[in-house]
VOGU-3710 file (C-alpha; in Angstrom, 3 decimals, decimal comma):
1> xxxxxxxxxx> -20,085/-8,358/-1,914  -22,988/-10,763/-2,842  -21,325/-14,455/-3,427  -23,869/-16,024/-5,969  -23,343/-20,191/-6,113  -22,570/-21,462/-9,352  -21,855/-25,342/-11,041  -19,694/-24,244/-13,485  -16,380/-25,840/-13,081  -14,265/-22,965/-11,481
11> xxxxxxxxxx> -11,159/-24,404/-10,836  -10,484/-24,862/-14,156  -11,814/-21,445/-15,027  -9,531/-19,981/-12,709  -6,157/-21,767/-13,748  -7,282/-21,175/-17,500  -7,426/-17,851/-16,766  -4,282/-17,189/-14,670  -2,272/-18,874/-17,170  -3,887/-16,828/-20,544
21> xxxxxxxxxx> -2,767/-13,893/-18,960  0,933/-14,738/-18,539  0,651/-16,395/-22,206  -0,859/-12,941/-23,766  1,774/-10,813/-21,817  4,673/-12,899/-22,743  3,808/-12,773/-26,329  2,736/-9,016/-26,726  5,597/-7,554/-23,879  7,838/-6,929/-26,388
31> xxxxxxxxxx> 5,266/-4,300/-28,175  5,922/-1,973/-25,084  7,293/1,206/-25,779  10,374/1,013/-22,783  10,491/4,765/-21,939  6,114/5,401/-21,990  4,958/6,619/-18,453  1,385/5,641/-18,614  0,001/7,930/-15,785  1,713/10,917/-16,930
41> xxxxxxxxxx> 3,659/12,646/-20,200  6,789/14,562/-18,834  9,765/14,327/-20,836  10,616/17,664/-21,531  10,865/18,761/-25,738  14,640/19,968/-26,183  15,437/22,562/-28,524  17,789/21,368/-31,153  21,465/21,916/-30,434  24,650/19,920/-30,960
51> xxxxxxxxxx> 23,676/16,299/-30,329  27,489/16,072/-28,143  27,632/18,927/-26,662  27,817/19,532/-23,133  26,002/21,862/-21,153  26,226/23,116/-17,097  22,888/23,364/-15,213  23,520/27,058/-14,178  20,139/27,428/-12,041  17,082/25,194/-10,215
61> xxxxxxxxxx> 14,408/27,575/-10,110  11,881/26,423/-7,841  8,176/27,666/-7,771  5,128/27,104/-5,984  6,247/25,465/-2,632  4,597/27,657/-0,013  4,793/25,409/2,719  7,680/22,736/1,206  11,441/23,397/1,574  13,366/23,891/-1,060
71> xxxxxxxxxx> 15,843/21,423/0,461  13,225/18,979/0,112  12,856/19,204/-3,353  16,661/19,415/-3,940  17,353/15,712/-2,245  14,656/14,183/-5,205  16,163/15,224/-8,267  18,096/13,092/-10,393  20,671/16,096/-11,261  22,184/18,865/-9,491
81> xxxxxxxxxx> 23,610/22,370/-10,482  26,431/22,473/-11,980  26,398/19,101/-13,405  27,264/18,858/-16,743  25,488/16,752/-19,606  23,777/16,506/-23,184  20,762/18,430/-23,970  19,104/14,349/-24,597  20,621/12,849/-21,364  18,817/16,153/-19,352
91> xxxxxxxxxx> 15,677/15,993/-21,353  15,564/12,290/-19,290  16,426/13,612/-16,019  13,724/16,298/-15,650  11,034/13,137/-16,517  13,238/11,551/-14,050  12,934/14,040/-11,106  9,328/14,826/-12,196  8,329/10,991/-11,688  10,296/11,687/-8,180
101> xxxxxxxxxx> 8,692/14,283/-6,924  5,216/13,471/-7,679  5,941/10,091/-6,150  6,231/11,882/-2,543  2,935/12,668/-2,292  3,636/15,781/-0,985  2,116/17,716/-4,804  -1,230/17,815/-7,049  1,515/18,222/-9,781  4,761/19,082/-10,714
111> xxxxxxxxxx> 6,436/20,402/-14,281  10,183/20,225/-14,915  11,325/21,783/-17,913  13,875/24,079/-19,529  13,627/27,403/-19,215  16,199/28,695/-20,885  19,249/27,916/-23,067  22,098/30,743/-22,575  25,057/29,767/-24,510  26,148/25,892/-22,455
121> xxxxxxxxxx> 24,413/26,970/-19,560  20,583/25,404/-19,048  18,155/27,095/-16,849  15,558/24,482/-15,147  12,384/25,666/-13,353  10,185/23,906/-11,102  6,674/24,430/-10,708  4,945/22,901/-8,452  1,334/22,680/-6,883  1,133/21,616/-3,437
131> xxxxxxxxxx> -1,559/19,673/-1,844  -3,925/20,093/1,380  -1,691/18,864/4,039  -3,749/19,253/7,162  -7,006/17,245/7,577  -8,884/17,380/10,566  -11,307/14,852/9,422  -14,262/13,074/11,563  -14,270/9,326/9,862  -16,734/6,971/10,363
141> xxxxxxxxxx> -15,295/3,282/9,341  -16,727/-0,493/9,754  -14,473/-2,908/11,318  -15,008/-5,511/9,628  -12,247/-6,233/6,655  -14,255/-5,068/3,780  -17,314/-3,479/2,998  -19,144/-6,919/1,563  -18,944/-8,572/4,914  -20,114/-6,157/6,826
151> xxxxxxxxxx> -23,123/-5,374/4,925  -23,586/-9,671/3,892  -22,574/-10,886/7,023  -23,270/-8,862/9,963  -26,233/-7,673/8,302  -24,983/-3,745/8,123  -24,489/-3,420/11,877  -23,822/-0,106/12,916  -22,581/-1,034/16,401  -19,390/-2,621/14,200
161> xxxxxxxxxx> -18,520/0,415/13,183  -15,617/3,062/14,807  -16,274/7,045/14,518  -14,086/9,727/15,491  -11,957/12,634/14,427  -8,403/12,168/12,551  -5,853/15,332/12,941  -3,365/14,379/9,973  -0,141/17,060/8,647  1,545/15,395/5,840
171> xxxxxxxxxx> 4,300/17,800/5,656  4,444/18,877/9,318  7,649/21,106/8,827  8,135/21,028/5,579  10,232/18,098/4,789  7,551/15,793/4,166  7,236/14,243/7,547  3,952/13,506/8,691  2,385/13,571/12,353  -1,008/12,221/13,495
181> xxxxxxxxxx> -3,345/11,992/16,370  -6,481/9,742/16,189  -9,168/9,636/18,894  -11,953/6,819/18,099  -15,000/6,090/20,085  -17,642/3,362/19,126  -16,802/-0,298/18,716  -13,195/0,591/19,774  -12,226/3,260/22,178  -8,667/4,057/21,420
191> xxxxxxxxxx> -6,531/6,828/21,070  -3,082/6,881/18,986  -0,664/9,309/17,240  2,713/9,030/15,654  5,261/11,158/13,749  7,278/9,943/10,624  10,150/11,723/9,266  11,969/13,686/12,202  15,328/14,324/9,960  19,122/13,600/11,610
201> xxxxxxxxxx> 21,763/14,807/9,275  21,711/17,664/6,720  21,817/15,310/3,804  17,963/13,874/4,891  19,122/10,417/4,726  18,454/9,671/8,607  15,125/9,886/10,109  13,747/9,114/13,470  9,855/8,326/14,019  7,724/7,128/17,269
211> xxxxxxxxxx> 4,232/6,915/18,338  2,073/4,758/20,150  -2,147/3,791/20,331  -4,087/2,069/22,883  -7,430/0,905/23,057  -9,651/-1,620/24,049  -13,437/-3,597/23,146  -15,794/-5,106/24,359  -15,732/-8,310/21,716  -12,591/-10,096/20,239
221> xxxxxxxxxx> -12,123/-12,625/17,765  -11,005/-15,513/19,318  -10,974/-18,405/16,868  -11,321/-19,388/13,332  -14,005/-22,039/12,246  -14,838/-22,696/8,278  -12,049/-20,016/7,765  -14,463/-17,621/9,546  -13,664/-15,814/12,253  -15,685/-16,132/16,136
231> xxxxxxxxxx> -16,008/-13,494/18,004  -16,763/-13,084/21,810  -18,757/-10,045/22,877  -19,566/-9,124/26,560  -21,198/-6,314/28,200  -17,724/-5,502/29,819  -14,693/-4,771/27,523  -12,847/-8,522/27,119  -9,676/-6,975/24,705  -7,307/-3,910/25,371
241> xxxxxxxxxx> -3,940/-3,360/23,724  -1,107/-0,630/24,203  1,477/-0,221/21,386  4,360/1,565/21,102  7,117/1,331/18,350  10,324/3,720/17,477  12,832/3,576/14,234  15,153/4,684/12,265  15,313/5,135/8,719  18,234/5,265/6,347
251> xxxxxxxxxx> 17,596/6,364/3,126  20,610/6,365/1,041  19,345/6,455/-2,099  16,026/7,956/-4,131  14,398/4,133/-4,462  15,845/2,444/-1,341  15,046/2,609/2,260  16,205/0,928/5,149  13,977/0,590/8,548  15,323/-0,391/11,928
261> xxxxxxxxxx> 13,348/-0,405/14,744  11,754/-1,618/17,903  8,239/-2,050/19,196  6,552/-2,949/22,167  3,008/-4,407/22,300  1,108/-5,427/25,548  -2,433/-7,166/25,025  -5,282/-8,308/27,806  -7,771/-10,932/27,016  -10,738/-11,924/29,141
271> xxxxxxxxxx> -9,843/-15,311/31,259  -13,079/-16,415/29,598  -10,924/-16,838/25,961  -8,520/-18,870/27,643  -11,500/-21,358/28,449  -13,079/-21,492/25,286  -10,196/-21,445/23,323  -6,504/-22,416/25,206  -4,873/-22,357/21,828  -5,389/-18,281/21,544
281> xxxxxxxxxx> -2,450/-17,454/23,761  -1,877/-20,594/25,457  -3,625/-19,777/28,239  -2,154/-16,680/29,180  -4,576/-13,750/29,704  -1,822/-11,317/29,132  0,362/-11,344/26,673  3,318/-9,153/25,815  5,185/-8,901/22,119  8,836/-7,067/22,667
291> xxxxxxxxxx> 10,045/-6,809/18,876  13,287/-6,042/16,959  12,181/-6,083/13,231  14,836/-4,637/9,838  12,843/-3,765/6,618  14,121/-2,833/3,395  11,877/-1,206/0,683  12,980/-0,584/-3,225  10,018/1,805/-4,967  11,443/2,574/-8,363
301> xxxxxxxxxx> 7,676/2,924/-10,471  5,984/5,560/-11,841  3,386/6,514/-10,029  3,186/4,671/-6,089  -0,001/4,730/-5,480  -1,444/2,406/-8,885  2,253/1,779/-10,984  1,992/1,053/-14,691  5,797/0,388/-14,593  8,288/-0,539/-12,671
311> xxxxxxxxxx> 9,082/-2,560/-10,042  8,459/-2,359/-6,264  10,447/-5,180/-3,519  9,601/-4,617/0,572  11,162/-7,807/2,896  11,682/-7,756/6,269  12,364/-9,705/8,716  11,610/-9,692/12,506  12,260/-10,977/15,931  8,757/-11,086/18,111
321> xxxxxxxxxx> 9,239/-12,232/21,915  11,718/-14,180/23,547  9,760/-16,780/25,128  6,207/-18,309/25,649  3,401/-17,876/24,632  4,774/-15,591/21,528  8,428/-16,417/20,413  8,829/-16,022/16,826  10,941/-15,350/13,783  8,612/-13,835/11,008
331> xxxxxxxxxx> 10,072/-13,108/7,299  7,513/-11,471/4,642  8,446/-10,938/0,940  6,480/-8,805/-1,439  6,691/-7,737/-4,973  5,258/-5,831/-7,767  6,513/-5,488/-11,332  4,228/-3,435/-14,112  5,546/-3,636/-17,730  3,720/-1,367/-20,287
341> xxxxxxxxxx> 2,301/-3,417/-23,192  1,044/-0,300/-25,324  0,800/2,987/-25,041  -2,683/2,448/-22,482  -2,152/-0,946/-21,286  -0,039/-2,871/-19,099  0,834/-6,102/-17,386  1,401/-6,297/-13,374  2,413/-9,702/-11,500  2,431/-9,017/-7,524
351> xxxxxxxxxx> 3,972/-12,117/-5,096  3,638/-11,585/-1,105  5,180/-14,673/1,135  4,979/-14,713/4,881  6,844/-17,562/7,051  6,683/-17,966/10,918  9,514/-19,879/12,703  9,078/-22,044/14,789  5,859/-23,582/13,237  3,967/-23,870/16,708
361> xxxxxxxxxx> 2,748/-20,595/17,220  -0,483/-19,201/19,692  -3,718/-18,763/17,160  -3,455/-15,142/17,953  0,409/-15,214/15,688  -1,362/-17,286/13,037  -3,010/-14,916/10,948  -1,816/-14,899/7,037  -4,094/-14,347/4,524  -7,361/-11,996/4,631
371> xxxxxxxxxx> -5,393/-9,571/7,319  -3,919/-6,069/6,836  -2,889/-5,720/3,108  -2,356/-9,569/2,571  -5,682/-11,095/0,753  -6,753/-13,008/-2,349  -9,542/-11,679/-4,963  -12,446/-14,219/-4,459  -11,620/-14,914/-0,916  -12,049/-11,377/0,748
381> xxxxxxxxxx> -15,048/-13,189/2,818  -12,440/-16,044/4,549  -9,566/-15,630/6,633  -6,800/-18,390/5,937  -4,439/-18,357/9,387  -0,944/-20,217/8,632  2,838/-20,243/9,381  3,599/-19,963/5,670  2,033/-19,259/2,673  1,592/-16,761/-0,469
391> xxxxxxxxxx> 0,123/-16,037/-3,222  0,336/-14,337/-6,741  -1,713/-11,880/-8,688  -1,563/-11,077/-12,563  -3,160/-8,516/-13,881  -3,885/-7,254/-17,360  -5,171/-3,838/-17,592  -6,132/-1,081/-19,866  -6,771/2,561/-19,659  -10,535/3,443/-20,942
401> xxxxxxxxxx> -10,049/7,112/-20,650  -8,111/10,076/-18,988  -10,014/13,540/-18,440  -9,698/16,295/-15,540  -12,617/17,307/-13,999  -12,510/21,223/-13,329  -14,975/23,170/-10,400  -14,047/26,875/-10,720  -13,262/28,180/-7,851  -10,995/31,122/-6,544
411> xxxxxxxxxx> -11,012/29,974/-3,155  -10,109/26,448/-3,193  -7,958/26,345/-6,679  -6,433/22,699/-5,913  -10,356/21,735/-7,268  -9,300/23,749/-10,478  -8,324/20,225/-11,857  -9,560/17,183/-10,574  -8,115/13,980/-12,381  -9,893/10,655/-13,395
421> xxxxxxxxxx> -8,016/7,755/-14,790  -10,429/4,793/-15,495  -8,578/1,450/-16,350  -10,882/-2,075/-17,260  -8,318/-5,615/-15,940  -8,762/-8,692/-16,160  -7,105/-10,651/-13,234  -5,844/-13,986/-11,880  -4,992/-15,012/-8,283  -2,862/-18,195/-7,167
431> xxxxxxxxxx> -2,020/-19,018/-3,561  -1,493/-21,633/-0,346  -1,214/-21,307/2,984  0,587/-24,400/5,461  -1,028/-24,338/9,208  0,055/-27,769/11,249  -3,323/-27,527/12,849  -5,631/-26,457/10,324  -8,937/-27,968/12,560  -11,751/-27,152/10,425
441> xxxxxxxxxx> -10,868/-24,994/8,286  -10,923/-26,138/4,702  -8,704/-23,270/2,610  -5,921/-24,304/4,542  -3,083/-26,633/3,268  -4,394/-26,555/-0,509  -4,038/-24,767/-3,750  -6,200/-21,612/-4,081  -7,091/-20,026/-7,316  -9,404/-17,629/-8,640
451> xxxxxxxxxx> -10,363/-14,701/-10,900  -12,133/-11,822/-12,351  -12,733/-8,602/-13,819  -12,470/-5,203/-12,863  -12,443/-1,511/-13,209  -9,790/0,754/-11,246  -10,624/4,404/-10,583  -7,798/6,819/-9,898  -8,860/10,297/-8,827  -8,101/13,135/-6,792
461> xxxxxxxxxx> -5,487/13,206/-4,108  -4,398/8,984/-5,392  -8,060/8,133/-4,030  -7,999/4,820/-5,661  -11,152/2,857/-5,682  -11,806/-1,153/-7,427  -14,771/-2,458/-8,498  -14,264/-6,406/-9,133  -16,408/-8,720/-9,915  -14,700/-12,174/-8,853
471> xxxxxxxxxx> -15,209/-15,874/-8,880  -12,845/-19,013/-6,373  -12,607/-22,264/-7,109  -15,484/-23,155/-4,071  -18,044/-21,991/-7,173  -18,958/-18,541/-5,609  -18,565/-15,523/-7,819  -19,539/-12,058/-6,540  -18,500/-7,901/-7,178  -16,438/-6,473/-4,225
481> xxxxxxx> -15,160/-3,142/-3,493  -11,749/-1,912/-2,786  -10,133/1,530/-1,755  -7,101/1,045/-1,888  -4,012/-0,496/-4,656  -3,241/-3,357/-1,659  -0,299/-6,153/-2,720
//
């Protein structure tokens, strides 16, 4: 991302433009057709029949699922056999169940429909076209938090940058759990895996997962200066970490899931941190995070990975350490809500929160905005660290065009039809973040706003990528690139 200076007043820009977006949603929302799905068309046509009467799903046909269960495919639908409604009330549960199945990301696609009518008993098939779910991929990825600061700021050093091999199964047994194992040489050595989605009971509403990672460097970030983080590098590795978590998951419902688990972190620093900075860990060179944390997710949208509708809530709250230097009570908030405008636009306002009790934490439990998925468009070169804060996006977008891409080929027939969704947004970005000891860092303790414009790509396999060109009230503007639909 290249930041160009500019006089105009941006401030003012910004909050002009945050607040013309709610004002054009609120006044055109009510132009939305309530039932459109804007990433796909899948209510199924009905053949006329009597409007009342009632008819028994005699058969789920299922096609297609070479490697999935069909129990797996049974616990997303929105109907069962032998359930008994109108021909209108099923039409809306096969868009239903379609919407829930592709939402697994376990399928290229999936078609619901009626496949026969035999007196008052309907026959619904399943078709389904199942993805690659083993990638043994080498990866080569930069450190750094986005792709603008490592090329602007570190001047496109390939010494930041981690390579290694991935070994991913995203449907290990056919239930859609997942297993990994990552090996990673280069600016981190480190070596991880996990595995998501062992199953407990026959009704797949308890899972078990587990893994753990360690690694280590030979530079850490130690402070932040000009909301800019300092790194110190040695010959000798100065930072290594061991991880290991385990949960439970309860998922009693098709939009709700419930998360209980426990984790265990253990993390070295060079006694050489504790000198320059005493604040890191308050000078302890080792520090160790036992954690109890309870999360509760609600994903009822149309398509996960970039939602045109619907509305997404994850909060959790945690217990990290019991005494110095890290003894903390964290709580984190974040929504999304997407409301259709017209048939190929729609309107999406996203809040995330984070608060950190009690307020006098080490600087290495003050990180907030600008880490992980938390950041602000217009501020993806600063870090903001805090004990509180949030921020909100709104976003206006519309779809330029919709086509699939075909490469014939016999051999790999999942390229058959490669999908491209292009959508142009317009966006707005409000936020603040408290820290009792800012020191020189200037983003912290006041309002933050900025803006932009942008085009999201959808493709293949929900590869999602955002081109935005952005502007912040400190009168830098610049184009950034994203990979991924982050709150």
């Amino acid at each position: 991302m290249v930041y160009i200076h500019s006089p105009m007043n941006t401030v003012k820009h910004c909050l002009l433009l945050f607040c013309s977006i709610l004002l054009c949603c609120a006044a055109i929302a009510q132009e939305a057709d309530g039932g459109e799905t804007l990433l796909y068309s899948s209510r199924e046509e009905i053949p006329m029949q009597e409007p009342d009467a009632l008819f028994r799903v005699k058969e789920i046909r299922i096609e297609g699922n070479k490697h999935t269960r069909n129990s797996a495919v049974y616990r997303e639908l929105s109907f069962t056999a032998g359930q008994e409604m109108a021909l209108n009330k099923l039409a809306d549960e096969l868009a239903e169940s379609r919407k829930r199945l592709m939402n697994t990301g376990m399928f290229l696609d999936v078609t619901v429909t009626l496949s026969s009518l035999r007196g008052y008993e309907a026959y619904v098939k399943i078709d389904l076209r199942e993805r690659w779910y083993i990638y043994p991929l080498p990866f080569v990825k930069m450190i750094d938090r986005n792709v603008g600061q490592w090329m602007r700021e570190k001047g496109m050093d390939f010494n930041r940058v981690n390579y290694g091999i991935k070994f991913t199964h995203k449907n290990f047994s056919g239930l859609n759990d997942k297993a990994t194992l990552n090996v990673t040489n280069g600016y981190t050595r480190a070596l991880g895996f996990s595995y998501q989605g062992l199953f407990l009971d026959k009704k797949m509403k308890w899972s078990a997962s587990l893994g753990a990672s360690m690694g280590q460097n030979k530079e850490i970030n130690y402070k932040t200066q000009g909301n800019k983080q300092l790194a110190f590098k040695d010959e000798n590795f100065v930072y290594s970490y061991f991880n290991a978590f385990t949960e439970v998951r309860y998922r009693p419902a098709i939009f709700t899931t419930h998360r209980f688990g426990f984790r265990y972190a253990s993390q070295m620093v060079d006694d050489t941190i504790m000198t320059i900075n005493p604040s890191y860990t308050f000078n302890h060179q080792r520090v160790r995070q036992p954690e109890l944390y309870y999360n509760v997710d609600y994903f009822n949208v149309d398509f996960i990975p970039y939602p045109t509708k619907g509305l997404i809530v994850s909060a959790s709250v945690s217990k990290k350490g019991f005494k110095r230097p890290l003894n903390v009570w964290q709580m984190n908030l974040k929504t999304s809500a997407s409301w259709p405008i017209t048939p190929k636009s729609f309107f999406n306002l996203r809040t995330a929160g984070m608060l950190k009790l009690p307020f006098k934490q080490p600087d290495l439990n003050k990180s907030l905005i600008g880490f992980n998925d938390m950041y602000m468009q217009g501020y993806e070169y600063f870090v903001i660290d805090g004990v509180m804060g949030g921020y909100s996006k709104a976003t206006m977008a519309r779809q330029l065009f919709s086509t699939n891409i075909g490469i014939p080929s016999e051999r790999f027939r999942r390229l058959n039809h490669i999908p491209l969704k292009v959508y142009a947004k317009v966006y707005g970005n409000m936020g603040y973040v408290y820290n009792p000891r800012p020191g020189d860092n200037p983003l912290a303790n006041r309002v933050l706003v900025s803006g932009g414009v942008g085009l999201d790509i959808i493709t293949f396999y929900d590869f999602i990528i955002k081109l935005e060109w952005s502007f912040n009230q400190i009168g830098q503007n610049g184009l950034n690139l994203h990979r991924k639909d982050y709150f």
